[in-house]
The first five atom37 places (N, CA, C, CB, O) and aatype in JSON, in Angstrom:
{
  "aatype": [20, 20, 20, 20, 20, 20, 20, 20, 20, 20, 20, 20, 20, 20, 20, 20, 20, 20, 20, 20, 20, 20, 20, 20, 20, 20, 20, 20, 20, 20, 20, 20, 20, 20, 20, 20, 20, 20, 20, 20, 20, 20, 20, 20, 20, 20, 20, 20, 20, 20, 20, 20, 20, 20, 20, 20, 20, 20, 20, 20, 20, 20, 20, 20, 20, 20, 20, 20, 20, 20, 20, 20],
  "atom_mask": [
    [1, 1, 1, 1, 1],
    [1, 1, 1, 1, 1],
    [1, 1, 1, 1, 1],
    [1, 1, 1, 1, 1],
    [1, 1, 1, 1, 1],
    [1, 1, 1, 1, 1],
    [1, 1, 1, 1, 1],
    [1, 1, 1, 1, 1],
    [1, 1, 1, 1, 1],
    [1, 1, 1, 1, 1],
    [1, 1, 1, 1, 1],
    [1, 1, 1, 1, 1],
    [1, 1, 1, 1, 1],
    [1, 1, 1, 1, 1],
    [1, 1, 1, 1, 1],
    [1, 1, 1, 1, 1],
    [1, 1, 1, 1, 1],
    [1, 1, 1, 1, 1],
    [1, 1, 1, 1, 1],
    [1, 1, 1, 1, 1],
    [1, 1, 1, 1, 1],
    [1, 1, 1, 1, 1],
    [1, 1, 1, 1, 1],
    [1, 1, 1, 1, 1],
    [1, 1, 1, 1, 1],
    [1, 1, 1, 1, 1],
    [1, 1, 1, 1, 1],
    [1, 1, 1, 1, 1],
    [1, 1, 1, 1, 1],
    [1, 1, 1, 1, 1],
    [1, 1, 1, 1, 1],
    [1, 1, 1, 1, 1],
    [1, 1, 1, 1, 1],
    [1, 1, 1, 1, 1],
    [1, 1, 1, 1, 1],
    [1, 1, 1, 1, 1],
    [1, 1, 1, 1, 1],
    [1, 1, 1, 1, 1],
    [1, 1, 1, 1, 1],
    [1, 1, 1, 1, 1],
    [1, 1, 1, 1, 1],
    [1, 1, 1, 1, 1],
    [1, 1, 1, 1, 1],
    [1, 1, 1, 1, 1],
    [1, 1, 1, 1, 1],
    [1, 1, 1, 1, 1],
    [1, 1, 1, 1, 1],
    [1, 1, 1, 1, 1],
    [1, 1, 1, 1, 1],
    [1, 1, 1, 1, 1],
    [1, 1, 1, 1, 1],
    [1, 1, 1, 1, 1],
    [1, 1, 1, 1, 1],
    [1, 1, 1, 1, 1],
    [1, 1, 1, 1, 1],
    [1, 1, 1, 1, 1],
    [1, 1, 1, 1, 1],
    [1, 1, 1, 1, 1],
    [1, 1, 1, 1, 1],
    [1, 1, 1, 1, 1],
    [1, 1, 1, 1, 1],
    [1, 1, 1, 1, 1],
    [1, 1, 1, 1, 1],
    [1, 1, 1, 1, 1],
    [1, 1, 1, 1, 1],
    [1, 1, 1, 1, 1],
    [1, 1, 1, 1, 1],
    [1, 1, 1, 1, 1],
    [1, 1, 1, 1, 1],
    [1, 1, 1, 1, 1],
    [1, 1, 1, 1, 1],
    [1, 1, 1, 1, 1]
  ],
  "atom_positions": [
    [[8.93, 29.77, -7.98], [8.45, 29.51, -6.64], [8.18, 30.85, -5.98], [9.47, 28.67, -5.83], [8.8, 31.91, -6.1]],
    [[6.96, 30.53, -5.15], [6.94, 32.17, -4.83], [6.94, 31.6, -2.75], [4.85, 33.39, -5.78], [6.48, 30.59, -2.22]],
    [[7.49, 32.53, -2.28], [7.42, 32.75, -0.49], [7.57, 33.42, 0.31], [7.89, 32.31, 0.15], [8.54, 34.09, 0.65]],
    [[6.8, 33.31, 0.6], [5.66, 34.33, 2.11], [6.61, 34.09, 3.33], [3.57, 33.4, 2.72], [7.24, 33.09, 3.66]],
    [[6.49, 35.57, 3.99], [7.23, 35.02, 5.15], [6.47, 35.9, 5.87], [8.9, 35.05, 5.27], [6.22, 37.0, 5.38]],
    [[5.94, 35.48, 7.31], [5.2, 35.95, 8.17], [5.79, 36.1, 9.31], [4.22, 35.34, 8.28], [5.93, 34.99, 9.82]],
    [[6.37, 37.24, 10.21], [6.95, 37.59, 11.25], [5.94, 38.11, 12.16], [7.96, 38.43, 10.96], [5.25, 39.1, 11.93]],
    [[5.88, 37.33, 13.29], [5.18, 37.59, 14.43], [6.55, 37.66, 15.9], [3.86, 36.18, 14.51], [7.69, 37.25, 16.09]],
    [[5.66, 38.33, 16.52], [6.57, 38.4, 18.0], [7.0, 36.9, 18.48], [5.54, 39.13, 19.39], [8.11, 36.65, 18.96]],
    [[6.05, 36.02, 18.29], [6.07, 34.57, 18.81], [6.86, 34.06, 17.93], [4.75, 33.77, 18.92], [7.93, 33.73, 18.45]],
    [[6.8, 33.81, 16.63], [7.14, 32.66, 15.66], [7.77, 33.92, 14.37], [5.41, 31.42, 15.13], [7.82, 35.15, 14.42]],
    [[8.14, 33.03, 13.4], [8.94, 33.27, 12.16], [8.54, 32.1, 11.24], [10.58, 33.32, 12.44], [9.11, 31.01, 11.28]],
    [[7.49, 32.4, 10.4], [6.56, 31.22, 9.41], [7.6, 31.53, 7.7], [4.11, 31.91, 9.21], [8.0, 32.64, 7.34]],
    [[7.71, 30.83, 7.3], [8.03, 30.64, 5.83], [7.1, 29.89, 5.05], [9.26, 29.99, 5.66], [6.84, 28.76, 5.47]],
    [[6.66, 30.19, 4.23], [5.91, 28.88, 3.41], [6.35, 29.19, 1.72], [3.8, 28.92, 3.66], [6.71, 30.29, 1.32]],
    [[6.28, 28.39, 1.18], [6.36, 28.11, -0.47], [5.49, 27.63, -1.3], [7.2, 27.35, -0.81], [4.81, 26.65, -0.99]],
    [[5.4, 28.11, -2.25], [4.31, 27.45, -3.18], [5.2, 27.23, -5.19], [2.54, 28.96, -3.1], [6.13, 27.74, -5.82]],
    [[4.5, 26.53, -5.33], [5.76, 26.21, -6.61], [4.89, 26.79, -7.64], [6.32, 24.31, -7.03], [3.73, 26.39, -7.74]],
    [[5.27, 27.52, -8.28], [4.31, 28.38, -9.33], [3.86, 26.82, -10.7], [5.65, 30.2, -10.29], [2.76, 26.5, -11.15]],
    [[5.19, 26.23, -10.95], [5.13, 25.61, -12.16], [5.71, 24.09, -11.78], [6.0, 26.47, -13.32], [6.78, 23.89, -11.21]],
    [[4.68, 22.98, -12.26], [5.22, 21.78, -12.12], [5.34, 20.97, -13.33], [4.54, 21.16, -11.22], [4.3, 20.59, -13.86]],
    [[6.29, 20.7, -13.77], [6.41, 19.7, -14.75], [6.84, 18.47, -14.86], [6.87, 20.04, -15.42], [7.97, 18.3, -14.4]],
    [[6.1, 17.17, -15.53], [5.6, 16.31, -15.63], [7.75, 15.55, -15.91], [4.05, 16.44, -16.84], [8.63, 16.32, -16.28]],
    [[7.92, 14.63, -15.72], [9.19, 13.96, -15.32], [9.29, 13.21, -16.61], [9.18, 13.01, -13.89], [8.28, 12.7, -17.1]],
    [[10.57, 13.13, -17.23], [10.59, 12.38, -19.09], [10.31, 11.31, -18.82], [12.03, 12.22, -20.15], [10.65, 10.79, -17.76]],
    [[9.46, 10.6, -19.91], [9.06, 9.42, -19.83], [10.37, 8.09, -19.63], [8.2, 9.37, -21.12], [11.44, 8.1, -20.25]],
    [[9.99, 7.11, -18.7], [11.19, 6.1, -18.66], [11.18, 5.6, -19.82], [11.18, 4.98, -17.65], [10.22, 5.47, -20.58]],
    [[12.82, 5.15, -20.05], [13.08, 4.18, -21.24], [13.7, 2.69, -20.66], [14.26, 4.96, -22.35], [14.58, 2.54, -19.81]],
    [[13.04, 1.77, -21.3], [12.67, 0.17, -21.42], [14.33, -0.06, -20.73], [12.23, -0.65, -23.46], [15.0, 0.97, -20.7]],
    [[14.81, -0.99, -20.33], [16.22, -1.6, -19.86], [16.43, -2.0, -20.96], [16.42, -2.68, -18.75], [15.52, -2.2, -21.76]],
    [[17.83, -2.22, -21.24], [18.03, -3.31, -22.57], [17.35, -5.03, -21.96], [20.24, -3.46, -23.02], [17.01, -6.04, -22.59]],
    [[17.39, -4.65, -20.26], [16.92, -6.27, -20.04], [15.51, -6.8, -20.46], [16.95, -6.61, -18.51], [15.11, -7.95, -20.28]],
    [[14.94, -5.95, -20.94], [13.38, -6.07, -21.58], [12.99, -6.79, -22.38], [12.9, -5.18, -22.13], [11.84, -7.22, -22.46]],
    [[14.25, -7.12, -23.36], [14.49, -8.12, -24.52], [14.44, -9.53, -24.58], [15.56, -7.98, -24.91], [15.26, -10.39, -24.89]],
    [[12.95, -9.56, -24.12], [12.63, -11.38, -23.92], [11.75, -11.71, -25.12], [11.62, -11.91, -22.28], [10.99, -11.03, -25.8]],
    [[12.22, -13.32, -25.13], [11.73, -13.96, -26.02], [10.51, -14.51, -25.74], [12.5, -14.74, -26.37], [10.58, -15.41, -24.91]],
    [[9.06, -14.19, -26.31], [7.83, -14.84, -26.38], [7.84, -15.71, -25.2], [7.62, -15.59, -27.69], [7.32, -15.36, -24.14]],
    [[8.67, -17.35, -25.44], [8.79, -18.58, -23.7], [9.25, -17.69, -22.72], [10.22, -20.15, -23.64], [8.87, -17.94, -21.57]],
    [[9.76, -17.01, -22.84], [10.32, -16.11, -21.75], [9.12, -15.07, -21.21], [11.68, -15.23, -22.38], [9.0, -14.91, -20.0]],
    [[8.36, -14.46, -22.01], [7.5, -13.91, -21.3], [6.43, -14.56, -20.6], [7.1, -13.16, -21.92], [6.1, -14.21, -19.47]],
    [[5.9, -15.46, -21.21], [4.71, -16.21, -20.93], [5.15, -17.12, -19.83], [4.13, -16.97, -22.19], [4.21, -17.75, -19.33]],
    [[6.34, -17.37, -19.33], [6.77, -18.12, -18.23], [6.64, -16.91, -16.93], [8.43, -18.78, -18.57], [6.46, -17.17, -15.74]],
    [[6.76, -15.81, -17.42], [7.37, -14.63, -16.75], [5.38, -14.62, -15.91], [8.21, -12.9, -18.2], [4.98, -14.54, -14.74]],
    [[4.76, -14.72, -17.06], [3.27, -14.32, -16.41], [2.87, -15.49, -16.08], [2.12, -13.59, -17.33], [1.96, -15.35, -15.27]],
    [[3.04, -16.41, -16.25], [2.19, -17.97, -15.48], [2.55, -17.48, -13.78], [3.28, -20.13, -16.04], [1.84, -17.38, -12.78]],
    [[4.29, -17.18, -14.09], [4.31, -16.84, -12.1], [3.9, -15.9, -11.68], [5.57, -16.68, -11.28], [4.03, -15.62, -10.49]],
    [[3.19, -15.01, -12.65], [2.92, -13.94, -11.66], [1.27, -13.85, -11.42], [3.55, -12.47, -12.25], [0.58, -13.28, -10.56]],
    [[0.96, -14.7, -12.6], [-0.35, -15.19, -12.21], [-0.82, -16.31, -11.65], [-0.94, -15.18, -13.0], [-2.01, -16.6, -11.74]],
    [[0.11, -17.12, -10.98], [0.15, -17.87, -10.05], [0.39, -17.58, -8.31], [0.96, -18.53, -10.57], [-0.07, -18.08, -7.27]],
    [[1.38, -16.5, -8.65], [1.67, -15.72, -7.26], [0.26, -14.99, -6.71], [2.95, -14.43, -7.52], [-0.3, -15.01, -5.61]],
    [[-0.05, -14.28, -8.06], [-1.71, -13.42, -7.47], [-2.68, -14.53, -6.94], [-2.78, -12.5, -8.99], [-3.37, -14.54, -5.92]],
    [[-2.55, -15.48, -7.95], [-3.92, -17.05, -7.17], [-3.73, -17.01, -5.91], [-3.63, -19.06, -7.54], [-4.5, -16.53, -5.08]],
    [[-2.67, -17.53, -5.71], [-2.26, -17.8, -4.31], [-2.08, -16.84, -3.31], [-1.18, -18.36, -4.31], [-1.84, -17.25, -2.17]],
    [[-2.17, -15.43, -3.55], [-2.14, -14.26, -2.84], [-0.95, -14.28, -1.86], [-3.45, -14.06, -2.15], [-0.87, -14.26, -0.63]],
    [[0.24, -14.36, -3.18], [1.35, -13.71, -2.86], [1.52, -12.73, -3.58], [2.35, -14.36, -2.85], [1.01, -12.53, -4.68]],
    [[2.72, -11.65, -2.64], [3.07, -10.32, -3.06], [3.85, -10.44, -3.92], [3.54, -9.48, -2.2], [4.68, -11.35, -3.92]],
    [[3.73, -9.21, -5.2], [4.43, -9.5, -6.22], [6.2, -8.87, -5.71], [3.58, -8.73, -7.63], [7.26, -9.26, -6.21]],
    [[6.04, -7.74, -4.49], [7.22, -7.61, -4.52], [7.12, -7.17, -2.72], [7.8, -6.52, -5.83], [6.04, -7.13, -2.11]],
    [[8.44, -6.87, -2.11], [8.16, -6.92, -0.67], [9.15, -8.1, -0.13], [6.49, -7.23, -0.37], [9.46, -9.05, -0.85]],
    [[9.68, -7.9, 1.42], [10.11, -9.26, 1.59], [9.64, -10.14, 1.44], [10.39, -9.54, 2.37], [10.55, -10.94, 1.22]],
    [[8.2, -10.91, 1.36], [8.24, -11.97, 1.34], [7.16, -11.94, -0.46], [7.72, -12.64, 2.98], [6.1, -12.54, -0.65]],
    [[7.68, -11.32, -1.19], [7.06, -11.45, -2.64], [7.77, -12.35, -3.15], [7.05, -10.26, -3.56], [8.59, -13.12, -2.66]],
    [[7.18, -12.1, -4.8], [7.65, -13.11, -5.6], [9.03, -12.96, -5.94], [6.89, -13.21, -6.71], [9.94, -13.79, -5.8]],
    [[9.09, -11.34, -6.59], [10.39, -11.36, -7.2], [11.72, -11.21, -6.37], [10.37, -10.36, -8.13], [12.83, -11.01, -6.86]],
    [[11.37, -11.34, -4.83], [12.57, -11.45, -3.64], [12.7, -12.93, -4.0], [12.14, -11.06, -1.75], [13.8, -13.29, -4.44]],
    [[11.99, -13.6, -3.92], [12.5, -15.11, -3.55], [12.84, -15.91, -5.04], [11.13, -16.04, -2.6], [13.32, -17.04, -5.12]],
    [[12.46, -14.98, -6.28], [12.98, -15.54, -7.6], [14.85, -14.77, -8.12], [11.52, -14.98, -8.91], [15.72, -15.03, -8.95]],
    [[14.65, -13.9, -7.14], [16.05, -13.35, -7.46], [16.95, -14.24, -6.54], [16.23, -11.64, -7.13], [17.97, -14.77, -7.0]],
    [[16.56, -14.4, -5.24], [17.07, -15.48, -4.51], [17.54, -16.79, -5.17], [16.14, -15.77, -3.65], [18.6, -17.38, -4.99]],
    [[16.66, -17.06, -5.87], [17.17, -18.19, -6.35], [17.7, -18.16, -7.72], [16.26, -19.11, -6.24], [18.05, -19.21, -8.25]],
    [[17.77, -17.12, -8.27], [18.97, -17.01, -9.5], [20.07, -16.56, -9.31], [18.71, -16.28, -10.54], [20.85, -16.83, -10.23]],
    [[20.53, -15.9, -8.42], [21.99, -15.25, -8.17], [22.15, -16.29, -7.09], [22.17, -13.42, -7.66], [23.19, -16.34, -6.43]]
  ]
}
């Protein structure tokens, strides 16, 4: 990181600049990922039912608020 510092009578400026950015490790899958074929294809009928109907997939009033609602 490199920073500048600019002293005036009025003010006292700092700024930064990041010389080097690197890219964040790729995520790894949940073990909860481990669905069975009926399980997925149930998984996308609602979510391609939610989009028909132009509901949000997530958000208070989305899909997966009111499907967690009703499993726990």
């Amino acid at each position: 990181m490199t920073e500048n510092t600019i002293n005036t009578l009025e003010k006292h400026v700092v700024s930064a600049r990041l010389d080097d950015v690197t890219e964040p490790p790729p995520r790894v899958p949940e073990a909860s990922a481990d669905l069975n074929p009926d399980q997925r294809e149930a998984i996308t009928q609602l979510v391609r039912q939610a989009k028909d109907a132009g509901i949000a997939l997530t958000g208070p009033d989305g899909l997966l608020k009111a499907f967690t609602a009703q499993t726990w």
